[in-house]
C-alpha positions in Angstrom: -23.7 27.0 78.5 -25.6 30.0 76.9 -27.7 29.9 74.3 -26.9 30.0 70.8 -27.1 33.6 68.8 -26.6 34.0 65.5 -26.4 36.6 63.0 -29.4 35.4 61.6 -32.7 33.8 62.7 -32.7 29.8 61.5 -35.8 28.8 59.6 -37.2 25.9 61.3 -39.7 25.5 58.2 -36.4 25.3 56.4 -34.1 23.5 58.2 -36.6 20.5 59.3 -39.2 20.7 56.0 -40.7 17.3 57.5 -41.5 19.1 60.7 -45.3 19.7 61.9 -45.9 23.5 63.1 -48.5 24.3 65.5 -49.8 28.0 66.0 -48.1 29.2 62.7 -46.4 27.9 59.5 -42.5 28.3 60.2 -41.0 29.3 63.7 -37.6 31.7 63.4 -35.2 31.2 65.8 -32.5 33.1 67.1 -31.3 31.3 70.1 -32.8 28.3 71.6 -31.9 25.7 74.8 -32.7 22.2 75.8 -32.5 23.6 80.0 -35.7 25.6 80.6 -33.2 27.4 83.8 -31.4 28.9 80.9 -34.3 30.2 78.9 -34.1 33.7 78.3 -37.3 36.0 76.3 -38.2 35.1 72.9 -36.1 31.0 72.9 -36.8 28.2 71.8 -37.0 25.5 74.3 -36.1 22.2 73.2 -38.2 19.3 75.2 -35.1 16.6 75.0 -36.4 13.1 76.1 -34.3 11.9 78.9 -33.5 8.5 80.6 -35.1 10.1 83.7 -37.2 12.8 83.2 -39.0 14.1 79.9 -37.9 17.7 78.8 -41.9 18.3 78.0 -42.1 18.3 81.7 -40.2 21.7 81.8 -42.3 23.0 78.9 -44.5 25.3 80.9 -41.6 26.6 82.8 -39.3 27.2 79.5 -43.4 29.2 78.6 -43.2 31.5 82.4 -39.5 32.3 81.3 -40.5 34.0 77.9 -39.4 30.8 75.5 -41.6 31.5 72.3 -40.6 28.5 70.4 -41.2 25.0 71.4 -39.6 22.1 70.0 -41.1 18.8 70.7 -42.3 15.0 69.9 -45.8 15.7 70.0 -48.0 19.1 70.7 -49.0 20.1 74.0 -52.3 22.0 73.5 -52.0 23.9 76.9 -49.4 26.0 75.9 -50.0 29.0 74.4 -46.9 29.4 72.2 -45.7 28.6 68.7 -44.8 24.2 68.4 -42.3 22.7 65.3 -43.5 18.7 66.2 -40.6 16.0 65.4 -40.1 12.6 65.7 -36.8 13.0 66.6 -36.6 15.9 69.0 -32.6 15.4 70.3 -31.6 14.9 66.7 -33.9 18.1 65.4 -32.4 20.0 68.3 -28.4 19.0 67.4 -29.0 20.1 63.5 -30.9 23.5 65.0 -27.7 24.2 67.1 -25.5 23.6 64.1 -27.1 26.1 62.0 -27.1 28.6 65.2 -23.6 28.1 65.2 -22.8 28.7 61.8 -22.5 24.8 60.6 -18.5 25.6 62.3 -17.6 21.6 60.3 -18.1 22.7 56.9 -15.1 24.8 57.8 -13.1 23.0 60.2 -10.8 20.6 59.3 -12.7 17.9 61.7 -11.5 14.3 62.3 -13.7 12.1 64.2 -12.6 8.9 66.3 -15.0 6.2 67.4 -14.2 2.7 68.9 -14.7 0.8 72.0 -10.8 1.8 73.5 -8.7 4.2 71.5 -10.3 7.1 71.2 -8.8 9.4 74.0 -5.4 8.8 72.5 -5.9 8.7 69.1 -7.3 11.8 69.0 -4.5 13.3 71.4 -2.3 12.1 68.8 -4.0 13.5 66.1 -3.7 17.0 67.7 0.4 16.4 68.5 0.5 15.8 64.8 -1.3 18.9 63.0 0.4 21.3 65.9 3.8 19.6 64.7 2.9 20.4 60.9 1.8 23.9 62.3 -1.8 24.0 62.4 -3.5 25.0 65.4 -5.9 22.2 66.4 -8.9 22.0 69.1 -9.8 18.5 70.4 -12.9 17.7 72.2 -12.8 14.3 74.1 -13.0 12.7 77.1 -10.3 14.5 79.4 -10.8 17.8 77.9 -12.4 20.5 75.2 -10.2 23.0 73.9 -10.7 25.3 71.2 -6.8 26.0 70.6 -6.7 29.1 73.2 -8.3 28.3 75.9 -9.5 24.2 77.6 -12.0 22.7 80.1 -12.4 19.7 81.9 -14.8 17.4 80.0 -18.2 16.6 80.9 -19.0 13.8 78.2 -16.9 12.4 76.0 -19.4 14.1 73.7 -20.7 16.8 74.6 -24.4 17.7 74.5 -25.5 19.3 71.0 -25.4 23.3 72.0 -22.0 22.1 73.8 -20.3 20.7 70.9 -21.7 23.5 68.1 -21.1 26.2 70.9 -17.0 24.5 70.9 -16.8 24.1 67.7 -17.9 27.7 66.7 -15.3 28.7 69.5 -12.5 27.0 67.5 -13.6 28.9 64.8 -13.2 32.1 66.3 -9.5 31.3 68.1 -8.5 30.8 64.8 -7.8 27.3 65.2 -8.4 25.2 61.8 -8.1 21.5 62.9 -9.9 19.6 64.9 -10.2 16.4 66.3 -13.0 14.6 68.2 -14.8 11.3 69.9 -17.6 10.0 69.2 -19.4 7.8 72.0 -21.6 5.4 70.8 -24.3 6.9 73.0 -23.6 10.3 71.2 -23.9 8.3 67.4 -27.2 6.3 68.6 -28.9 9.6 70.3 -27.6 11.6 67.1 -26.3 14.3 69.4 -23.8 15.3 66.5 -26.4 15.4 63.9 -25.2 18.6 61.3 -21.6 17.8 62.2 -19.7 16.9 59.6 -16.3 14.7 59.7 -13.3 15.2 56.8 -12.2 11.9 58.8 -13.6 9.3 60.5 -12.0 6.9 62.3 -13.3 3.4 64.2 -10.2 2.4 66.5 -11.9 -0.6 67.2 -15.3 -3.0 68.3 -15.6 -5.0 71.1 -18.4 -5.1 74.3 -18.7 -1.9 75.7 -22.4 -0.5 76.7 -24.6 -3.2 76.9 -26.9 -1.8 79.6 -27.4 0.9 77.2 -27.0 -0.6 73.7 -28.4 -4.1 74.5 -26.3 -6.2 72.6 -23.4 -6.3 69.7 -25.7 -5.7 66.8 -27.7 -2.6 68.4 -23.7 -1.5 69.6 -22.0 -1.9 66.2 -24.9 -0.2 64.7 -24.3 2.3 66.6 -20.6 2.8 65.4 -21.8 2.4 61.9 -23.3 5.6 62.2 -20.3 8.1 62.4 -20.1 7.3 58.4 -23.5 9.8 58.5 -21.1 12.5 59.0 -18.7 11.9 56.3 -18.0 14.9 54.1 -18.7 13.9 50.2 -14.7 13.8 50.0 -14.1 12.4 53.4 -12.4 9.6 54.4 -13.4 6.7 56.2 -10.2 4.9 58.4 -10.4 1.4 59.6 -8.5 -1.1 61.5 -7.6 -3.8 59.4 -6.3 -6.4 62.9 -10.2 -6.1 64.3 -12.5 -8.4 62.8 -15.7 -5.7 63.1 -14.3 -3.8 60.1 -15.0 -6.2 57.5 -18.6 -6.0 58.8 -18.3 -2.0 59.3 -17.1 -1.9 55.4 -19.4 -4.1 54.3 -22.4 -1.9 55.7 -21.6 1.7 55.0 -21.3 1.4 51.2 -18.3 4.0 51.3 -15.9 1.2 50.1 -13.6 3.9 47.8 -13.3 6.1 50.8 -12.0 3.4 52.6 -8.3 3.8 54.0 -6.8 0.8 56.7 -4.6 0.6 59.3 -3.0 -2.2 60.6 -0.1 -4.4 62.5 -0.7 -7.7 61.7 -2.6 -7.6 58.2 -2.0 -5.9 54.8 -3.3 -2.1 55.0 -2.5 1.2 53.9 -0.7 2.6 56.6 1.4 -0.3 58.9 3.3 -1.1 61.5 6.5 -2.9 62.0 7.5 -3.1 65.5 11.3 -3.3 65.9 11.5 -2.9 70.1 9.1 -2.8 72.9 10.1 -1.9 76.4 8.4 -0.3 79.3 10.0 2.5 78.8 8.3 3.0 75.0 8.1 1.5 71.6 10.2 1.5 68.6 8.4 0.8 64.9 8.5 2.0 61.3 5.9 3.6 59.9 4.7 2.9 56.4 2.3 5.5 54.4 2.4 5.4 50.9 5.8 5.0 49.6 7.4 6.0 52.9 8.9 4.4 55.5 9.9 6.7 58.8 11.6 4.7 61.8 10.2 6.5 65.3 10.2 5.6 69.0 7.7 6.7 71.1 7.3 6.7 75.0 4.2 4.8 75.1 3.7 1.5 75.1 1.8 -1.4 73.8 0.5 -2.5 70.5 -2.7 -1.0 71.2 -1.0 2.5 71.6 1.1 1.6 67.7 -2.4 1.2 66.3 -3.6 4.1 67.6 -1.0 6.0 65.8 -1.3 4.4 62.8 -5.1 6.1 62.9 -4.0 9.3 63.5 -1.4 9.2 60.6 -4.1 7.8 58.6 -6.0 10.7 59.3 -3.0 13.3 59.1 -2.3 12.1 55.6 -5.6 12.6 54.7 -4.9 16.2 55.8 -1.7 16.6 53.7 0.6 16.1 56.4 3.8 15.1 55.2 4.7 11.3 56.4 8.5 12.8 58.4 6.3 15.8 59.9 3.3 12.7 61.1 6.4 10.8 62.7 7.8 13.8 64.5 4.2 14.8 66.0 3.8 11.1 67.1 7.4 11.5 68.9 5.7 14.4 70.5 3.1 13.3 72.1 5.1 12.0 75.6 1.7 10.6 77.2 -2.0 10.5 77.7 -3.5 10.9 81.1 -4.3 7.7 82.5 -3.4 5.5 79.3 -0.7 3.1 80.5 0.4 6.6 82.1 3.4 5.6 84.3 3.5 6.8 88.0 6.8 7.6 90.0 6.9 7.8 93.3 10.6 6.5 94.0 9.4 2.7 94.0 11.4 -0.2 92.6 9.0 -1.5 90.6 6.8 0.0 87.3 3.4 1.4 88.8 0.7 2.4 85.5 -2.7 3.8 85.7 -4.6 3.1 83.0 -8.4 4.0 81.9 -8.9 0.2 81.1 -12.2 -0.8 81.9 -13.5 -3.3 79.3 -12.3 -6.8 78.6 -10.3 -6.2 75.6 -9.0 -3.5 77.2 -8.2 -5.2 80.0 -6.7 -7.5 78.0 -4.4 -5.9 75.9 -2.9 -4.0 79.0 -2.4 -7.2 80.3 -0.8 -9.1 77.5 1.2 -5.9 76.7 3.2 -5.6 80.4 3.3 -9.2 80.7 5.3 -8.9 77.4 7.7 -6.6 78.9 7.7 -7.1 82.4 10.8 -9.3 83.7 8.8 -10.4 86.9 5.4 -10.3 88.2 2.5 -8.2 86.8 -0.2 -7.7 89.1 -3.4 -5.8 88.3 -6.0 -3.9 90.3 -9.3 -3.4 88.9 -12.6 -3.0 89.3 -15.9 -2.4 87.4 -18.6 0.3 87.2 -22.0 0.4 88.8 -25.0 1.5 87.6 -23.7 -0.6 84.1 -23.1 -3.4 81.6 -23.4 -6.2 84.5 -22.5 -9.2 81.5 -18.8 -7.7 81.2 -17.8 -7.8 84.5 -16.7 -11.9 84.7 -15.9 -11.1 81.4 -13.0 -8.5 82.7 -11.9 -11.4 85.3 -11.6 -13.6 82.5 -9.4 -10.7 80.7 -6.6 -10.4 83.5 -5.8 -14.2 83.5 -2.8 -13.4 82.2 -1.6 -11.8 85.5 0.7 -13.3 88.2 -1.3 -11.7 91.0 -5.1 -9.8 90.7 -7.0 -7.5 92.8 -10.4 -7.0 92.7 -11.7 -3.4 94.0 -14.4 -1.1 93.7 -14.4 1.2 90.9 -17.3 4.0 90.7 -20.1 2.1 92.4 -22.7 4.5 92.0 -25.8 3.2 93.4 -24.8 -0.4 93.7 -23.1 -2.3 96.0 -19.9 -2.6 95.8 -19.7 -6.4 97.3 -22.5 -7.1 94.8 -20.1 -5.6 91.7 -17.2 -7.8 93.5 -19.0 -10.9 93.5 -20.2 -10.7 89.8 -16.3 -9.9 88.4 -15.4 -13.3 91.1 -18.0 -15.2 88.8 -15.8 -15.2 86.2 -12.6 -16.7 88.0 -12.4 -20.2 88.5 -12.5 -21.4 92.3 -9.0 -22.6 92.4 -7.4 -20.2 91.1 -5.6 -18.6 93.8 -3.6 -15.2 93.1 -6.3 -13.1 94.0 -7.0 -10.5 97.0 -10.4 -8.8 97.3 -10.5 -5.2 99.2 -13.5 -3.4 98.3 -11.9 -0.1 99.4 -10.1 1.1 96.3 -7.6 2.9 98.0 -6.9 0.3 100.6 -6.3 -1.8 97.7 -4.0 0.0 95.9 -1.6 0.7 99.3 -2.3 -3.0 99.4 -0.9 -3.9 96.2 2.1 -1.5 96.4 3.5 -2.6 99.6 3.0 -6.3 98.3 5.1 -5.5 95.0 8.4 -6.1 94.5 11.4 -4.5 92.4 11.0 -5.3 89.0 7.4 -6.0 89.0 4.7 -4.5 87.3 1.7 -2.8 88.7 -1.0 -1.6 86.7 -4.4 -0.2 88.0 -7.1 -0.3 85.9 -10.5 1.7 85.2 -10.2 5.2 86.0 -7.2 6.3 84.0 -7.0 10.1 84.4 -10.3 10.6 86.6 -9.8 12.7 89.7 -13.3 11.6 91.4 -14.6 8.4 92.3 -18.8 7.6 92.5 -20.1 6.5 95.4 -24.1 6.6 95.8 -25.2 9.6 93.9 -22.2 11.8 95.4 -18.4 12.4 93.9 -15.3 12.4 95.9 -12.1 13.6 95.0 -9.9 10.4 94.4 -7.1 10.0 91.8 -5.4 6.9 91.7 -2.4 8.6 90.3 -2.2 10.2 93.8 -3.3 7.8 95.5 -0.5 5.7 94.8 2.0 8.3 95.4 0.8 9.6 98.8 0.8 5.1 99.6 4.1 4.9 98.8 5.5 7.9 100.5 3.8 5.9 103.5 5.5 2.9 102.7 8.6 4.4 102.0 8.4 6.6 105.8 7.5 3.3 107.4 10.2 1.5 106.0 8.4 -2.1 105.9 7.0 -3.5 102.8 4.6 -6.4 103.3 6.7 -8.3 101.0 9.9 -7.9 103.2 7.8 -9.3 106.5 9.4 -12.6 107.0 6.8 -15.4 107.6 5.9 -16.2 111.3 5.6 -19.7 112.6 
C-alpha cells in the first residue's frame, strides 16, 4: 500500500498537541508509512511496536531511504532526523493516516460491527440493504474490501491504519456514500481505527474468543467496549438484547439515549418473530417501529435472524424505509462460508461454516439439529498458534451432534495431534460417536462417504478460507472444494462406506 498524500501537509504539533518533538517544534507531514521498504524521500516513518519485532528496529533504514519524520515511543538520539515522541505510537500513527486521508468518516455514512460471531454477515447484510434502497455501499471485512467499484481479498478483518484510511478515502472517490465495516477486538484494543468515526455501531454479540491475545473476559469485553470511542455525537449505538454482555456493555459506555436493541427472545426495538425454519431458509416478521414486514430469507438459523435484525437496526438509523430493509435482507442469498450450503449431487445437506468458537459452534449445532430429520454430524477442528482454553470448550459445544469429527484446522506451528488431544479433553471417555483424522481433507472424504441421505453435515472453522496453515507456510485448501472433488470420488466409485455391509 502506498503512502498517504494529501493536499495538504498534517501538523503533527496540531494533530497530537501532547506529543514530544525532538530536533524542532512541529513536524509537517505529507505522506508517511509504518514499512521502512516503502519509505520514499521526505516520509514519515512510523516505528509501530509489533508482537515480533519493534518498528524502531527499522528506524535507521526508514533514515538511508530519505524518511525525514520519525514517529516513535521514545527518541533515538543516533538518528539525525526530526522525532514527534508518543506514548501510543499505533494509535498516533491511525489518527495521522486519518487526517492524510482526509478524515474520509466524517463523510461517509459508516456503520461499524463488532462481536465475537456475526460480524462477516451482518455487515454483508448491511451492504444488500443500502444497495436495495439505492445507495452505493463499500464494506471492508473479513472476506473482502471494496470500495463500491472495485474489491480485494482481505488481509485482516481490519485492516492496518494506512489500509483502512487509504479504503475509506477510495470509497470516497468511487462515489460510494455508505459504508459498512468490522471491528476486531485486536483492531479496538491496538486502536488501529483511531480518527474513524462510526454513524452506527453495532456489538452482534460477546462470548470467548482471543484469549491468547486478550487474556481473559474482562480484558476481551473491554475491548469491545471500545468501538463506542468512534461514535459520531448523533450516532447510534445497537445492541443485542438475547446476549447477556449488553447489559454490562450499556452499563459502561454511558451512551444510554443512543441506545437502540435488537432481539428474538426479549423486548427490543427492532424483533423477531420466527414463523418457519428449514434448511432451505427462514421465514420471520420483522418489527421496527410501527411496522411489521413478513420476509423469508435463504439462510438459516437464529443466529443468521439476529444478524438481520442488526443490520436493520442500523439501516433505520440511515433512513431506510422498513419494506426497502426487508427486500435487501431477501437479497442477500448467502455469505461465503456462513452455514454456506455445498452441492455436489449428494443425498444428504453438506454446510461449510466459519464456526470456530464455542458459541459458534454451538449455535450451528443446535440450529441443524433443529431442522435436520436424521443425523447431524460435524467436522471440526481448532487453530494453532491460539486460545488453547477454548478448544475442550468447542468439544463441549458439538454435544449436540449424532456423530463428531475432530481434524486439524490451521495448525500453524503446532502440532496437530497436540491441538487434537486438547479438543478430546473436553469429551467424556465414553462417549463414543467420534472419529479422529488429523488430515482435514481425509476427514472430510471420511465424513461424506459415511453420511447418509437426509443427514446433515456441517464442517466447521474455515468458512470461506481458500488456504490452510501448516508450519509457517499456506496451501491452497478450500473445504468447499474439497468436499465437491470427495464426492465426485465417491460418486465415480460407486461405494459409500455406509452402504459396505458388515463382515463377519
Amino acid at each position: 500500500m502506498p503512502a498517504l498524500k494529501p493536499n495538504s501537509p498534517i501538523s503533527l504539533k496540531s494533530l497530537l498537541p501532547h506529543a514530544q518533538f525532538v530536533g524542532d517544534d512541529d513536524i509537517f507531514v505529507t505522506h508517511a508509512t509504518e514499512r521502512s521498504d516503502l519509505v520514499s524521500p521526505g516520509a514519515l516513518f512510523a516505528a509501530i511496536p509489533g508482537t515480533r519485532r519493534n518498528g524502531e528496529e527499522f528506524a535507521r533504514e526508514a533514515v538511508l531511504s530519505g524518511a525525514e519524520a520519525l514517529l516513535l515511543s521514545h527518541e533515538l538520539p543516533d538518528l539525525p532526523v526530526v522525532q514527534c515522541v508518543v506514548p501510543d505510537v499505533r494509535r498516533a500513527f491511525a489518527l495521522l493516516c486519518d487526517a492524510l486521508a482526509g478524515h474520509p468518516s466524517q463523510t461517509l455514512k459508516l456503520a461499524g460491527v463488532t462481536g465475537t460471531n456475526g460480524k462477516t454477515t451482518t455487515t454483508w447484510l448491511i451492504r444488500s440493504i443500502l444497495r436495495a434502497a439505492g445507495h452505493q455501499t463499500g464494506v471492508l471485512g473479513t472476506i473482502e474490501y471494496a470500495d463500491g467499484a472495485r474489491r480485494e481479498r482481505a488481509g485482516l478483518t481490519t485492516p492496518d491504519s494506512q489500509i483502512l484510511s487509504n479504503w475509506l478515502a477510495s470509497m470516497i472517490a468511487a462515489g460510494t456514500t455508505h459504508a459498512a465495516m468490522e471491528l476486531s477486538s485486536h483492531a479496538l484494543d491496538q486502536g488501529r481505527a483511531c480518527g474513524t468515526e462510526l454513524d452506527v455501531a453495532i456489538v452482534t454479540n460477546v462470548t470467548q474468543d482471543h484469549f491468547d491475545y486478550h487474556h481473559n473476559f474482562e480484558s476481551y469485553l473491554a475491548a469491545k467496549c471500545r468501538i463506542v470511542e468512534h461514535l459520531k455525537p448523533d450516532g447510534v449505538l445497537v445492541l443485542n438484547a438475547d446476549d447477556p454482555g449488553s447489559s454490562t456493555i450499556a452499563r459502561r459506555v454511558g451512551v444510554g439515549d443512543q441506545i437502540v436493541t435488537f432481539g428474538i427472545d426479549h423486548e427490543a426495538d427492532v424483533t423477531a418473530t420466527i414463523l418457519r425454519e428449514t434448511t432451505a431458509g427462514t421465514q420471520f416478521v420483522l418489527g421496527c417501529g410501527e411496522g411489521a414486514e413478513s420476509l423469508l430469507i435463504p439462510m438459516i438459523g437464529r443466529h443468521n435472524v439476529a444478524n438481520a435484525l442488526a443490520a436493520a437496526a442500523a439501516a433505520h438509523h440511515f433512513g431506510v424505509p422498513l419494506k426497502t430493509i426487508a427486500l435487501g435482507i431477501e437479497l442477500l442469498l448467502a455469505v461465503p462460508g456462513r452455514l454456506e450450503r455445498v452441492d455436489a449431487g449428494q443425498p444428504f445437506d453438506v454446510f461449510v461454516d466459519f464456526a470456530h468458537t464455542e458459541d459458534a459452534l454451538r449455535r450451528c449445532v443446535t440450529n441443524l439439529r433443529q431442522l435436520c430429520s436424521k443425523r447431524v454430524i460435524v467436522v471440526f477442528g481448532a487453530g494453532g498458534d491460539r486460545d488453547r482454553s477454548k478448544r475442550p470448550k468447542m468439544a463441549q459445544a458439538v454435544l449436540g451432534a449424532d456423530l463428531i469429527v475432530v481434524t486439524s484446522d490451521n495448525p500453524r506451528t503446532e502440532e496437530p495431534q497436540r491441538i487434537i488431544e486438547d479438543i478430546l479433553a473436553g469429551f467424556a471417555p465414553s462417549f463414543p460417536p467420534l472419529h479422529v483424522e488429523p488430515d482435514r481433507k481425509a476427514a472430510i472424504a471420511w465424513t461424506l462417504a459415511e453420511a447418509n441421505a437426509g443427514d446433515c453435515v456441517l464442517i466447521a472453522g474455515k468458512g470461506h478460507e481458500t488456504e490452510q496453515i501448516i508450519g509457517t507456510q499456506r496451501f491452497p485448501f478450500d473445504d468447499r472444494e474439497v468436499v465437491r472433488e470427495a464426492w465426485r470420488d465417491i460418486d465415480r466409485s460407486g461405494l459409500r462406506r455406509s452402504e459396505v455391509a458388515p463382515t463377519a
